[in-house]
ROVO-527261 format. One record per residue (C-alpha): residue number from 1; x, y, z. Coordinates in steps of 0.05 Angstrom, whole numbers, plus 32768, in hexadecimal, padded with zeros to 4 digits. Layout:
     k     c1     c2     c3
   NUM      X      Y      Z
...
This chain:
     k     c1     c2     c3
     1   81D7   7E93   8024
     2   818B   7E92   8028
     3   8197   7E8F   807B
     4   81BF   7ED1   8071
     5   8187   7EF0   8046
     6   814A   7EE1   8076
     7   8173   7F0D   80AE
     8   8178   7F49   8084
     9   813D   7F75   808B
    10   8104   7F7D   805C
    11   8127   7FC0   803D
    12   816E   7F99   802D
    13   814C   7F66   800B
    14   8124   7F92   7FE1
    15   816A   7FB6   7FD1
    16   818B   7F6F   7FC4
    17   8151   7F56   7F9C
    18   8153   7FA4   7F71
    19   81A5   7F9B   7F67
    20   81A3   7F53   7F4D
    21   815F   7F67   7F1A
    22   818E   7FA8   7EFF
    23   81D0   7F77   7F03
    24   81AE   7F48   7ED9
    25   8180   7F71   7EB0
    26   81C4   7F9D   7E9D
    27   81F0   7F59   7E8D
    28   81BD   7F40   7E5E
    29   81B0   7F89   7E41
    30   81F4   7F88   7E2B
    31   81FE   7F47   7E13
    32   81C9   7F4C   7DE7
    33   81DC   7F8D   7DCB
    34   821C   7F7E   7DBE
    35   820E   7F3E   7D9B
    36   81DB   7F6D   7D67
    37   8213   7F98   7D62
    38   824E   7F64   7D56
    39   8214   7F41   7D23
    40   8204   7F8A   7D04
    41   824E   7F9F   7CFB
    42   825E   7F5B   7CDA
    43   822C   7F65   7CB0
    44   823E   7FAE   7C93
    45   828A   7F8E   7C90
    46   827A   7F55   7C66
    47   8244   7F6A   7C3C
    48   825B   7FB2   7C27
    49   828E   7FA5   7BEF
    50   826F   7F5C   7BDD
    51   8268   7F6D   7B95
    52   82AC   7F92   7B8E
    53   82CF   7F57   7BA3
    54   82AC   7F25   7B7E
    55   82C3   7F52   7B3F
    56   8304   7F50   7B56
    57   830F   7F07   7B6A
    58   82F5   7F0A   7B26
    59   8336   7F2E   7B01
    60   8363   7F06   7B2E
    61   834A   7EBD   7B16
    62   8347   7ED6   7AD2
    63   838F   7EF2   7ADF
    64   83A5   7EA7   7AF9
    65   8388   7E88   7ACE
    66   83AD   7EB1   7A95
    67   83F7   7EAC   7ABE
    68   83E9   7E5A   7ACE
    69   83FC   7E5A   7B0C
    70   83F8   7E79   7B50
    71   8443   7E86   7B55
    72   8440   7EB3   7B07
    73   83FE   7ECE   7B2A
    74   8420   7EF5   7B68
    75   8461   7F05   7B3C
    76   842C   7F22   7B03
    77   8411   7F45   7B40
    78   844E   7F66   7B6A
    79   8474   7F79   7B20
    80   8436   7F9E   7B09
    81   842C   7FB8   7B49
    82   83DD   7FAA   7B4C
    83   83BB   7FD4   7B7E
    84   8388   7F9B   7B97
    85   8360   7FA0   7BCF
    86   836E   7F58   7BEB
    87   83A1   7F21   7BFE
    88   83B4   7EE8   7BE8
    89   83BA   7EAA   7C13
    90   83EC   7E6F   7C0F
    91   83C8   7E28   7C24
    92   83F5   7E31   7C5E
    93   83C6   7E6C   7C75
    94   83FE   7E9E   7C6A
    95   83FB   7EDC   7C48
    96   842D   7EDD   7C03
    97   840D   7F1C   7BE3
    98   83F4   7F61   7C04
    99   83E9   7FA2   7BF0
   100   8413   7FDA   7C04
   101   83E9   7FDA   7C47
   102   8416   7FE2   7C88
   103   83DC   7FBB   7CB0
   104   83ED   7F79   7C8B
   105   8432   7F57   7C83
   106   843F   7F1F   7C4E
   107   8450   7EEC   7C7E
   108   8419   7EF3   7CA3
   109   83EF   7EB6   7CBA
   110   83A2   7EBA   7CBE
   111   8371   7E96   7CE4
   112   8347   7E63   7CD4
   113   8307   7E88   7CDE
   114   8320   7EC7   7CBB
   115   833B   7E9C   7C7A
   116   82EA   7E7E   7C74
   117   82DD   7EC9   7C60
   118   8306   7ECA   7C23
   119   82FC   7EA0   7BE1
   120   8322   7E65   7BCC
   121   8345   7E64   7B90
   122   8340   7E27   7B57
   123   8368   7DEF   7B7C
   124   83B6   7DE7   7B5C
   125   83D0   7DA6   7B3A
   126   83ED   7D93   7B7D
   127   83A9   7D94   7B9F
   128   83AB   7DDD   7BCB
   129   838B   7E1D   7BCA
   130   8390   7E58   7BDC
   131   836A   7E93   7BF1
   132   8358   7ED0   7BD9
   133   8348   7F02   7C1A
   134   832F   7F43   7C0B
   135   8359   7F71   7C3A
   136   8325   7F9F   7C5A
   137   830F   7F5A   7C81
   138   8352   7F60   7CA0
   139   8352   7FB1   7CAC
   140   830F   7FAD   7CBF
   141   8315   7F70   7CF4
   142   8343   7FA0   7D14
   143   8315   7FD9   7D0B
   144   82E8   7FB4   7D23
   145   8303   7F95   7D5A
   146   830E   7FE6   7D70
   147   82C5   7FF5   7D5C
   148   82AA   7FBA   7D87
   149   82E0   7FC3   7DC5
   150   82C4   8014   7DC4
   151   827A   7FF5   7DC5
   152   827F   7FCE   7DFF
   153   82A6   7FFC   7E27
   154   826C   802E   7E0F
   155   823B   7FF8   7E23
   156   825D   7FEE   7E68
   157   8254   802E   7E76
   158   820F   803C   7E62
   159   8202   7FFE   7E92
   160   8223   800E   7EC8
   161   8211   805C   7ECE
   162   81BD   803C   7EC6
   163   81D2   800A   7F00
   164   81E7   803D   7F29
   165   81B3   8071   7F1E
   166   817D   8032   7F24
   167   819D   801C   7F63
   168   8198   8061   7F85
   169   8153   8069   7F63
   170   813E   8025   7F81
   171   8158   803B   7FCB
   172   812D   8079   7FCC
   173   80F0   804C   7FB8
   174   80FB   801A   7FEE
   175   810A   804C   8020
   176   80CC   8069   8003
   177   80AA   8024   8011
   178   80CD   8010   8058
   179   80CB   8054   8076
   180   8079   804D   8083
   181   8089   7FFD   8098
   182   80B7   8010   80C8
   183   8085   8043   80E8
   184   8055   8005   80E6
   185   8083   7FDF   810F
   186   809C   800D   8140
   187   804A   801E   8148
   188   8046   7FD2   8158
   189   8076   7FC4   8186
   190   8056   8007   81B0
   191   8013   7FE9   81B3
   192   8033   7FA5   81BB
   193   8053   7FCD   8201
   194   8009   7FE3   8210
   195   8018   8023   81F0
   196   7FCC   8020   81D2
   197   7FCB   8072   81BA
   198   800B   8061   8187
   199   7FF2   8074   8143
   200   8010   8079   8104
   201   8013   80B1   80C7
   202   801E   809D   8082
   203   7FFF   80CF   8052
   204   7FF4   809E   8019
   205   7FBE   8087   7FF7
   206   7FD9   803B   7FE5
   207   7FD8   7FFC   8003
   208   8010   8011   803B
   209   7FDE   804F   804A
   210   7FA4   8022   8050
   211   7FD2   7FF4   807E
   212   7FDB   802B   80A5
   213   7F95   8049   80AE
   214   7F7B   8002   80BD
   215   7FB7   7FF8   80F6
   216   7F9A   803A   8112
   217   7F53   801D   8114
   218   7F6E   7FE2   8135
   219   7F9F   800A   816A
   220   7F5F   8035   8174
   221   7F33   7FF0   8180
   222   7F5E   7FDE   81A7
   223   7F6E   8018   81D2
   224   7F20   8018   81E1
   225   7F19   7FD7   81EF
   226   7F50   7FE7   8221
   227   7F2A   8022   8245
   228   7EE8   7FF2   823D
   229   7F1B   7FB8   826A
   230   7F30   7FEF   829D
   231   7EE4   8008   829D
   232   7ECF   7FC0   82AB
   233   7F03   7FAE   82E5
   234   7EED   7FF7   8300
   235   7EA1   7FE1   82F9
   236   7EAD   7F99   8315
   237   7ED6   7FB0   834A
   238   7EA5   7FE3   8363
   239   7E6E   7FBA   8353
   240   7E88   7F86   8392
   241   7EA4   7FAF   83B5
   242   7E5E   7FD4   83CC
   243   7E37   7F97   83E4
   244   7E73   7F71   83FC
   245   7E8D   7FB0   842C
   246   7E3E   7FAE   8444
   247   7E4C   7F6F   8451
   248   7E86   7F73   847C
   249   7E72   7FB7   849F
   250   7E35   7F8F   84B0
   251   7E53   7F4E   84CA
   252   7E8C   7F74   84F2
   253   7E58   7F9A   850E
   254   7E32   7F59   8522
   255   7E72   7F3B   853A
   256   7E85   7F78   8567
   257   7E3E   7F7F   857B
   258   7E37   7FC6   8562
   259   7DFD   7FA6   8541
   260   7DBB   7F72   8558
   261   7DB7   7F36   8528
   262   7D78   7F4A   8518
   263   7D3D   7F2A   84E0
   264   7D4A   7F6C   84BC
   265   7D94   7F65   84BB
   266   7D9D   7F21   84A4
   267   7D72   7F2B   846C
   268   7D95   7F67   8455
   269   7DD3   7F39   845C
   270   7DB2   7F0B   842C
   271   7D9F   7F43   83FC
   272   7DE3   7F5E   83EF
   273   7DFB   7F0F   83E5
   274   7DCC   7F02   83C0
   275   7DD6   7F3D   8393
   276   7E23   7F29   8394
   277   7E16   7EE4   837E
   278   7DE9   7F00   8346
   279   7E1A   7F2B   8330
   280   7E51   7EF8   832A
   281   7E21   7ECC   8308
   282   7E14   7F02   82D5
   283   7E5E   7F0D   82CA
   284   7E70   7EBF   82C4
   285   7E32   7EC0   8294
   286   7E4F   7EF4   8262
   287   7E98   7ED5   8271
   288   7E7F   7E92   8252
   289   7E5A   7EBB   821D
   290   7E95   7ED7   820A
   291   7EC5   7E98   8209
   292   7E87   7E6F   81D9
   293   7E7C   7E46   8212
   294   7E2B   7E53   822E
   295   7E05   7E1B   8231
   296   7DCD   7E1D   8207
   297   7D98   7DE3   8205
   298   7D60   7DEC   81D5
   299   7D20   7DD2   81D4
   300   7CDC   7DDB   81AC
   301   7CAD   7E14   81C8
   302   7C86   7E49   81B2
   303   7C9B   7E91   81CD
   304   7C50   7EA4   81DD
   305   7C56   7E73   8215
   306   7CA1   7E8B   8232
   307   7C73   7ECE   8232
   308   7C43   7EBC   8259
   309   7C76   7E96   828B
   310   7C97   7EDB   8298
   311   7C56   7F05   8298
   312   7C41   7ECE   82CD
   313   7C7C   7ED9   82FB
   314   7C80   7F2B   82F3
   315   7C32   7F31   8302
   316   7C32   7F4A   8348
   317   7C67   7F7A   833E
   318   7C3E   7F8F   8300
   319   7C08   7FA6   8332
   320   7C38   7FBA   8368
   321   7C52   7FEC   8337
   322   7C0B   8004   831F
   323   7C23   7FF6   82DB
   324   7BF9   7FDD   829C
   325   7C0F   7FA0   826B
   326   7C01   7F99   821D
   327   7C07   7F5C   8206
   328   7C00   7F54   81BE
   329   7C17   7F0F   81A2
   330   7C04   7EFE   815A
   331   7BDF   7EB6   8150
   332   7C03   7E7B   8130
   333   7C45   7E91   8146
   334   7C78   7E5C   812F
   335   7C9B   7E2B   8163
   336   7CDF   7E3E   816E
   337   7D1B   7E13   818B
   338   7D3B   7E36   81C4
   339   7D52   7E33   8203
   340   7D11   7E47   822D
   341   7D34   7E5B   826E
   342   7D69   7E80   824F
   343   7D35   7EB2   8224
   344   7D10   7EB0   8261
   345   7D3C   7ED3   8280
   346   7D47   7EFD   823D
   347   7D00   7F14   824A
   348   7D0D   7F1C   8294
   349   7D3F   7F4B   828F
   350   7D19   7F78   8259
   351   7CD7   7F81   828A
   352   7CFE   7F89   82BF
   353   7D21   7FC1   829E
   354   7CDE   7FD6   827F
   355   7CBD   7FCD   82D0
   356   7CF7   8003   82E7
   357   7CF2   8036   82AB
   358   7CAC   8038   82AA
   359   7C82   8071   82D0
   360   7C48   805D   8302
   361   7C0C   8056   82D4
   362   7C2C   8042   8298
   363   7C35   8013   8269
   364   7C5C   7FD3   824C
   365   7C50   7FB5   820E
   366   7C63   7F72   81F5
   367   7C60   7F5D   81B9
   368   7C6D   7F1B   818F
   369   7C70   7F13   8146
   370   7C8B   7EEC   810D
   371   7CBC   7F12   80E3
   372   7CD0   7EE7   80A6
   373   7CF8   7EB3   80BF
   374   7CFA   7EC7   810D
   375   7CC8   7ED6   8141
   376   7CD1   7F1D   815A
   377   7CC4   7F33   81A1
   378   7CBA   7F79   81B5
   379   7CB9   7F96   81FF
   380   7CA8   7FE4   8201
   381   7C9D   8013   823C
   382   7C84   8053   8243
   383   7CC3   8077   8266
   384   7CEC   80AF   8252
   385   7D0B   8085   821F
   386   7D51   8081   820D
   387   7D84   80B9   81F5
   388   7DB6   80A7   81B8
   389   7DEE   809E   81E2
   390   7DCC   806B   820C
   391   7DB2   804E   81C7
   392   7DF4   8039   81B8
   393   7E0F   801D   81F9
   394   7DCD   7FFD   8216
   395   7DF0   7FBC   8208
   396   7E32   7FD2   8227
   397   7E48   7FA8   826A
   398   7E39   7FDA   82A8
   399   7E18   800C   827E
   400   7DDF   803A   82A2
   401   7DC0   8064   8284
   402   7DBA   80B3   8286
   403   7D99   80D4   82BC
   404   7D4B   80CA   82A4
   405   7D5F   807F   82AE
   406   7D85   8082   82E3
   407   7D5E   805E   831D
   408   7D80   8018   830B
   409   7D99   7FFF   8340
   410   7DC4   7FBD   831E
   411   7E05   7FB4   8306
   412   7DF5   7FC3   82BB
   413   7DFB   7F76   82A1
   414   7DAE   7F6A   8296
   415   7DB0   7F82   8249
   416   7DEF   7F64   8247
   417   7DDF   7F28   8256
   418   7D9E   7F2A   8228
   419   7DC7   7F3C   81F6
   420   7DF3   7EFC   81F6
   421   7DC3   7ECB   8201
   422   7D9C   7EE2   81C9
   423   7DD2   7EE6   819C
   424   7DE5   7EA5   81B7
   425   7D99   7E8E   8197
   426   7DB4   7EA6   8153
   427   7D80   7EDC   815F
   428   7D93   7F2F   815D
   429   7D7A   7F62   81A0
   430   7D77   7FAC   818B
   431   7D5F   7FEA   81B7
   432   7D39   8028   819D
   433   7D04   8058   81AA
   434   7CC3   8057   81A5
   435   7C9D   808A   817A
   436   7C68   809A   81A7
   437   7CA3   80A2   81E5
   438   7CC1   806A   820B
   439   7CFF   802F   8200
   440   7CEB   7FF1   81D8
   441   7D1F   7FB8   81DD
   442   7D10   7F82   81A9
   443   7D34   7F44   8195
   444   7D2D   7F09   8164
   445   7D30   7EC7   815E
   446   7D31   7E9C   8120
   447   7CF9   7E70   8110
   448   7D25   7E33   80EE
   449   7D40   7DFE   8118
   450   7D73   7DF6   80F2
   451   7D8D   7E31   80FC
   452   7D80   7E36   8148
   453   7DA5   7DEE   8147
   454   7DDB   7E0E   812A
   455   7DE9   7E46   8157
   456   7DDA   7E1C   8193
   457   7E14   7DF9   8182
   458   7E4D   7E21   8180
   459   7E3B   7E31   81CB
């Protein structure tokens, strides 16, 4: 039975579960009522006339009592022709007197239960008694067998005609409540088929419609994250394809000797592998990011010198480029636990960024200082700084930005990159622009070991 039940479907079991509620909820509806009215009608039956039997019952003893015996009693009775309103009962439980009734026959014999409503008389010499029965407990059993029979049908009725209007009432409410789940799961097998623009429309303000707007949110998530994947492969694909085909036009010319194997050549060989290799390296680098799995290994330093590891290694290209550094870092920074190579190369990427967006004559600024808990770094140039589109996508994988920032040459993974490893840190990297003109790129780092401890470990 509860096999069958868990293949019907979600609205057949709200149906079967809203039948058996009404099936029960009439059955003990009914019960109950007709028990108050069985107890209600006994009630007016036996308590109506109390007194004018008593004062009857009365007459009759006093009437016995005057004739001796039971036998002078009934022949007093049937030779005066007494009109009284009840029977008298043998100790056999047959009836030996009535009243000119057609409903009851001398002769007749009475139940046990309906005898313990009348009242004895004395008991006789031999040791028996009989009964004196009012009669309208015997009209009125029958009257109110009718009465009660009426009731129930009346009840059966009433039952059944609220059953069925609370059974069709119930399937309008669960079609009410399936109809919206069964656009929720045909909108789910379509984006389980890659069908990421499926969307569904319940007007409702409940939980179902709430359901439904958050499955839209997540088919729309997802259908960007789809066009972000195809975007990506796209990128990646064109990304290796340009120095890999300059690759192979270059050695087939060498081979065919459409070309001299010259100093010049082989080092423009070496620059398009080289910039392959990087580029795989930046996309394993972000694929480990991704899966939890880069290798962090922390160890005590103080950011000021990272900074001045970096400034060392980008001086000559500093000049080269005719550009100006300012380096502000505030004294007694605190030590920090980090991995020095990777926010080396944090720092790399943001000067190097800074180096390309930066006019002849220019300047970078660099700046170091303790925010509450974390050391802040800040690296600033004096470009054309950045629009609110590319605001929100610097971080994106093979984003460039618009045309003011255009002369990038890389793939796009730089910021990307910087991105994971200092979130990697525990730390947060935001862009924005500078109020007196130019990009800043800054990032944190917190101060606690613990905490840095506790990042490092999850990668």
């Amino acid at each position: 039975m509860i096999k069958r039940l868990r293949q019907l479907s979600f609205g057949a079991k709200l149906l079967v579960a809203f039948v058996l509620i009404i099936a029960l909820t009439t059955l003990a509806g009914y019960f109950f009522m007709s028990l108050s009215v069985n107890r209600a009608f006994s009630d007016f039956t036996t308590g109506r006339y109390s007194q004018q039997d008593r004062m009857t019952f009365h007459l009759v003893r006093i009437l016995h009592q005057q004739t001796g015996s039971m036998d002078a009693l009934l022949e007093t009775l049937v030779q005066r022709q007494v009109d009284l309103p009840a029977v008298i009962v043998n100790p056999d439980g047959e009836v030996v007197f009535t009243p000119d009734l057609s409903q009851i026959q001398v002769g007749r014999h009475l139940d046990k239960e309906l005898l313990e409503l009348g009242t004895p008389f004395p008991e006789t010499a031999d040791g028996q008694r009989w009964t004196f029965l009012p009669t309208r407990f015997l009209v009125g059993l029958e009257l109110e067998e009718g009465y009660l029979q009426r009731s129930r049908r009346s009840l059966w009725l009433a039952g059944l005609t609220a059953g069925i209007a609370a059974i069709l009432f119930s399937f309008f409410l669960i079609r009410q409540l399936t109809g919206p789940l069964r656009k929720l799961d045909r909108a789910s097998r379509s984006i389980a088929e890659g069908k990421f623009d499926e969307r569904v429309n319940i007007p409702s303000s409940d939980e179902l419609g709430r359901l439904a707007s958050s499955f839209n949110e997540m088919a729309a998530s997802l259908e960007a994250s789809e066009q972000v994947k195809k975007r990506l492969i796209a990128d990646i694909s064109h990304e290796l394809r340009t120095p890999i085909t300059a690759v192979r036009t270059t050695l087939e010319g060498l081979r065919d000797g459409l070309m001299e194997p010259t100093q010049a050549t082989l080092a423009a060989l070496h620059d398009k592998i080289l910039l392959t290799t990087r580029l795989v390296q930046d996309l394993h680098q972000l694929a480990l990011a991704d899966a939890g799995r880069l290798s962090i290994h922390p160890i005590r330093c103080s950011i000021e010198s990272i900074l001045d590891t970096i400034i060392e290694t980008i001086g000559v290209q500093l000049e080269d480029e005719n550009l100006q550094l300012v380096r502000e870092i505030k004294p007694d920074l605190p030590m920090i636990e980090v991995d020095a190579q990777r926010i080396e190369q944090v720092l790399l990427n943001l000067l190097a960024n800074a180096i390309r967006h930066t006019p002849a004559g220019g300047k970078i600024l660099v700046r170091a200082e303790q925010k509450d808990q974390e050391v802040q770094v800040l690296v600033c140039d004096s470009g054309d700084g950045l629009s609110e589109s590319d605001l929100r996508h610097v971080f994106d994988r093979f984003y460039r930005a618009d045309e003011a920032r255009s002369t990038d040459t890389g793939a796009g993974l730089g910021l990307s990159i910087a991105k994971a490893l200092i979130e990697a840190h525990g730390g947060r990297i935001w862009a924005e622009n500078a109020p007196s003109g130019g990009a800043c790129f800054a990032f944190t780092l917190p101060v606690s070991i613990l905490a840095s401890k506790k990042y490092a470990a999850r990668f």
